[in-house]
N, C-alpha and C positions, 0 to 999 in steps of 0.2 A: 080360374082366378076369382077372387070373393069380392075383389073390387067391382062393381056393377056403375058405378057413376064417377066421373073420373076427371077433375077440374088441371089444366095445366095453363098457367100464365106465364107472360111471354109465348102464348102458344105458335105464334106466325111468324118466329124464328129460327135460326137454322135449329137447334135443339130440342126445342118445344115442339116444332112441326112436324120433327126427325122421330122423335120421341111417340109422339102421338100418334102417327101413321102407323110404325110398326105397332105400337098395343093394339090399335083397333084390326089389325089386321091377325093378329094371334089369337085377340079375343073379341072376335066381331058382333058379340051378341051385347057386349061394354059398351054406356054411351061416354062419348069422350067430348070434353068441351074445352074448345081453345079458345083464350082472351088476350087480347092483344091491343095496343095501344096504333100499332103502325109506325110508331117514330121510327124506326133507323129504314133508311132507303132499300128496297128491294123484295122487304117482308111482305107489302101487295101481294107480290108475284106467288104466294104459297096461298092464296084464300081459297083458289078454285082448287089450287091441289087436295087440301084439307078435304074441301067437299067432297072432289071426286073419290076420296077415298073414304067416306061415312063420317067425317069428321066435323062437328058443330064447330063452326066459328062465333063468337061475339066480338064486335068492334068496342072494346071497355079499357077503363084505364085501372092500375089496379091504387091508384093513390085516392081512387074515388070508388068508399064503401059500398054504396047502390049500385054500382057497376057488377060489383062480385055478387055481392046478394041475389041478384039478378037470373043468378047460376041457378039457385035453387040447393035444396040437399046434396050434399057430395059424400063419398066414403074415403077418395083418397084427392090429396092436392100434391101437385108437381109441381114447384117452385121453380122457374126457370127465367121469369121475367129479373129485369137489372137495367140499368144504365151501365154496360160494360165495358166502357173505353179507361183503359189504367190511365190516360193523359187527363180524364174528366173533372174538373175543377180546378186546375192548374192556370189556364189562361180564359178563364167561364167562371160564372156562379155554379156555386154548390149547392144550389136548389134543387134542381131537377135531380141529382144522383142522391141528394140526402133524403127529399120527397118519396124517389125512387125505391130505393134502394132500403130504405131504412122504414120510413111511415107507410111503404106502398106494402114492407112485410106483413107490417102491425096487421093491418086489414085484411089481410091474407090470413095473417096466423088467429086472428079473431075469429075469425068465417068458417076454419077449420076447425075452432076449438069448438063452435058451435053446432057443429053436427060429429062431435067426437072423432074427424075424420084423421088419419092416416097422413103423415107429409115426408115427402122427399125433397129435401133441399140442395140446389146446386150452389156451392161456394165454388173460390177458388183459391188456385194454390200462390194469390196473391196478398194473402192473408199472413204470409212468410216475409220479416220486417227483407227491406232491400237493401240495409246498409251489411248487414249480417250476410249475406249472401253474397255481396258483391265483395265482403272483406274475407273469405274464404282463399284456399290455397288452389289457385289455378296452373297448370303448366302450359303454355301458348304451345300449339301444336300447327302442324301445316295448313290444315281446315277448318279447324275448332280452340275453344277451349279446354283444357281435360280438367274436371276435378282432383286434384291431390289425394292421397288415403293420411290419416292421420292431424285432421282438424281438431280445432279448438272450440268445437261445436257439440254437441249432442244430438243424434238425428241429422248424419251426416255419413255420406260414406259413398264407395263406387256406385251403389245400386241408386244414389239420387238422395233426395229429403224425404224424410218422414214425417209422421204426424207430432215425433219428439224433438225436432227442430224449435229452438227456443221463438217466443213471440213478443219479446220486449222490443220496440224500434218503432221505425216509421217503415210504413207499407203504403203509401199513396194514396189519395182520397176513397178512391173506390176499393181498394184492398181493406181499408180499416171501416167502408160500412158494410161491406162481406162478415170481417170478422165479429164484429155490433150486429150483425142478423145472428150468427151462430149463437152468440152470448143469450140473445133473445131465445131463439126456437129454446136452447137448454132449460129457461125458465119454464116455457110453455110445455114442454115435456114432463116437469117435472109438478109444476103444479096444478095444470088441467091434463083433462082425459083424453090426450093424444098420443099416439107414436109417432116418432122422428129420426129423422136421418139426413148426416149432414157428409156430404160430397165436397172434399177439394179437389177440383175440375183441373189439369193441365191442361196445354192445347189442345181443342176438340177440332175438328174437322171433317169435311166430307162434302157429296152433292149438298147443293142449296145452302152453302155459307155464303153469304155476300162479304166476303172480306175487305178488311180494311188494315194497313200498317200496323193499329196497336192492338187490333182483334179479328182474329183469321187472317194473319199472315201468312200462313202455310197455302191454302186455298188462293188467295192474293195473289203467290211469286204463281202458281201454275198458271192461272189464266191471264194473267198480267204477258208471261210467254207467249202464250197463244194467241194474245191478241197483240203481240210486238209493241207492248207499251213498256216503258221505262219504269224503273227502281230504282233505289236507293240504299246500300249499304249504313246505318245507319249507328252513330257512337262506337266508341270501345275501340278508335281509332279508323272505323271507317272499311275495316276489311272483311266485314261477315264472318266472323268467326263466335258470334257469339251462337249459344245453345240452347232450346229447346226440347221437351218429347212431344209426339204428337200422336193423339188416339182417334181412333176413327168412330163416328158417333153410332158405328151398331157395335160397336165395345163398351160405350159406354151405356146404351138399352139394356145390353146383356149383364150388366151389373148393377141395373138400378131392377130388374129382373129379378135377383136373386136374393137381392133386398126384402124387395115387398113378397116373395116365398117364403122369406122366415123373419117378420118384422121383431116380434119377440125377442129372436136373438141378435138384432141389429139395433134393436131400440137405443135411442140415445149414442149412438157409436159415431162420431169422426173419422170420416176414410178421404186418405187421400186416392185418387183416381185418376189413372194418364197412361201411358205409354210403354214408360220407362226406359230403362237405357239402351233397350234393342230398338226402340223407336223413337231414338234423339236424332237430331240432327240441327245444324249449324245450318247458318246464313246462305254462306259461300257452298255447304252441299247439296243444299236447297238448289241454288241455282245447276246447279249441275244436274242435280235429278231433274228439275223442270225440262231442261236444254235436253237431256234424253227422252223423256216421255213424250215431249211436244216438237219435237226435232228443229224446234228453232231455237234461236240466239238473240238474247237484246241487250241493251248498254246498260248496266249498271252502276250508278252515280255512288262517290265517296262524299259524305259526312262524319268526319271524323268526329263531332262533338255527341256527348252521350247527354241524352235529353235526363229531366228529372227521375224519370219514373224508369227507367230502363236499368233491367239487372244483367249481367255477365251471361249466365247460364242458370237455367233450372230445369232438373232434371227429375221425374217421379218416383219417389222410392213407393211402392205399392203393396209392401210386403203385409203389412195386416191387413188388408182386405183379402189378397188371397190365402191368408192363413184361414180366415174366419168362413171362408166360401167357397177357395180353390180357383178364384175368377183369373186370368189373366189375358190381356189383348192377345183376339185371333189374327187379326189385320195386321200387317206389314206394312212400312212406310211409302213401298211400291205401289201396292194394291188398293192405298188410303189415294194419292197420286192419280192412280189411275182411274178411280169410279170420276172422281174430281175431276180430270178430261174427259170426259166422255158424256159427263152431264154439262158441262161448259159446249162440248162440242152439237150436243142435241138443244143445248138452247141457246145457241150462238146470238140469233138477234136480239130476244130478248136479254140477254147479258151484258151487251157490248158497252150498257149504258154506266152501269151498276160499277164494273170495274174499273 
């Protein structure tokens, strides 16, 4: 790999840390440097992992220039820091996620332009307005919602949403400064000496998510079972039937992998990235699958009321990325489940707090 110095912010997260382990471990002679702010609870808990595995930590924030600087020359930046809660600025100020999210790029994207270096951006696929989506044609099924065939959509279909999904609407605070970074990097691509690449993220998951209701939910209902703590069914009437896909984060290594092998041919390219519909899954099968894996049962509370920000179902259509690559998730919704038990189950004390 010709990347030799290798900056990834947000690094002391589940994605950034996920991310960063395995490259340094593919290419162990890469230095890799993770910067991390520490705000969301649990991210501590990855400093010594990082280490143990060759991995630089910096305790930095990325909204403050001198912090990146700090890094020194870099060849490639992995964009992965965010304020990522879709509820963020709804009932809070919109400092921190616009600070975040939007001026914490700038710095980022400066820092990068300035050593001509290399960037992979993780967006997500909240960048897809939520009136549009939720006004789609659903059929209520036993478990789930099902998509309709024949919307009044573009970039719509069985296989989930595309990257031709229209994007006029409202997407919720943190969806539309995702979509305001993408606007940006484009610039920056096009008029400094950079390569770029912009990822819309589905559900990610895997060991070392500390999840929470509106991010890492999936990781959330398993270990929530295991540790016989209560849930909530949440909007859309309250019955878990709404939908997701969910990929597991060495799916998503493997395609940020295949990226930075042919940057050239990926330059400038928007790819959506997830699961897709062999690895959707609904509220209520969530629970089910947890109740199998973890062999216990707990009470699941009804809210029927559907908060702001909360869409029906979204599902990955991923079809140009693997047209341009061949990529598609090797993981199964089981096997994502089960690494997720087992690292729950190997750091039971230290987790019991987090969840």
């Amino acid at each position: 790999m010709k990347y030799k110095k290798v900056l990834i912010t947000g690094g002391a997260g589940f994605v950034g840390s996920n991310l960063a382990i395995r490259y340094k471990k593919d290419y162990p002679t890469a230095k890799i440097i993770c910067l991390d702010n520490l705000k969301r609870r649990g991210s501590e808990l990855n400093i010594n992992r990082l280490k143990e595995n060759g991995v630089i930590f910096i305790h930095g924030d990325i909204r403050n220039y001198e912090d990146i600087e700090s890094v020194g020359k870099i060849d490639l930046l992995i964009e992965c820091s965010a304020e990522c809660s879709v509820l963020a600025g709804y009932n809070s100020s919109l400092r921190y996620l616009i600070d975040t999210n939007l001026l914490g790029l700038v710095n980022c994207l400066e820092f990068a332009s300035g050593h001509e270096a290399d960037v992979i951006f993780l967006s997500t696929s909240r960048v897809y307005p939520m009136e549009k989506i939720n006004s789609l044609n659903y059929t209520e099924r036993d478990a789930r919602f099902e998509i309709d065939g024949g919307q009044k959509f573009q970039g719509i279909s069985k296989k989930g949403i595309s990257e031709e999904f229209p994007l006029d609407g409202y997407r919720s605070f943190y969806g539309a400064t995702k979509l305001a970074s993408e606007l940006i990097l484009k610039e920056y691509i096009a008029a400094k000496k950079i390569r770029g690449v912009i990822n819309r993220c589905g559900v990610l998951a895997g060991p070392w998510q500390m999840g929470k209701v509106e991010q890492g939910f999936f990781s959330l209902w398993i270990a929530r079972h295991f540790y016989g703590q209560r849930l909530s069914y949440i909007g859309f009437g309250g019955n878990g039937k709404q939908v997701r896909d969910v990929l597991h984060i060495d799916d998503l290594y493997d395609a940020v992998q295949l990226e930075l092998g042919d940057m050239d041919s990926h330059n400038g390219q928007i790819y959506n990235i997830g699961g897709g519909y062999k690895n959707s899954i609904s509220l209520m099968e969530l629970t089910k699958l947890s109740r199998e894996i973890t062999g216990k049962s707990i009470k699941i509370n009804r809210d029927p009321r559907t908060r702001k920000a909360d869409i029906v179902s979204y599902i990955t259509d991923y079809s140009k990325f693997n047209r341009a690559s061949g990529w598609s998730p090797k993981n199964n919704l089981k096997r994502t489940a089960g690494d997720i038990l087992n690292w729950v189950i190997e750091n039971k004390r230290s987790l019991e707090k987090i969840f």
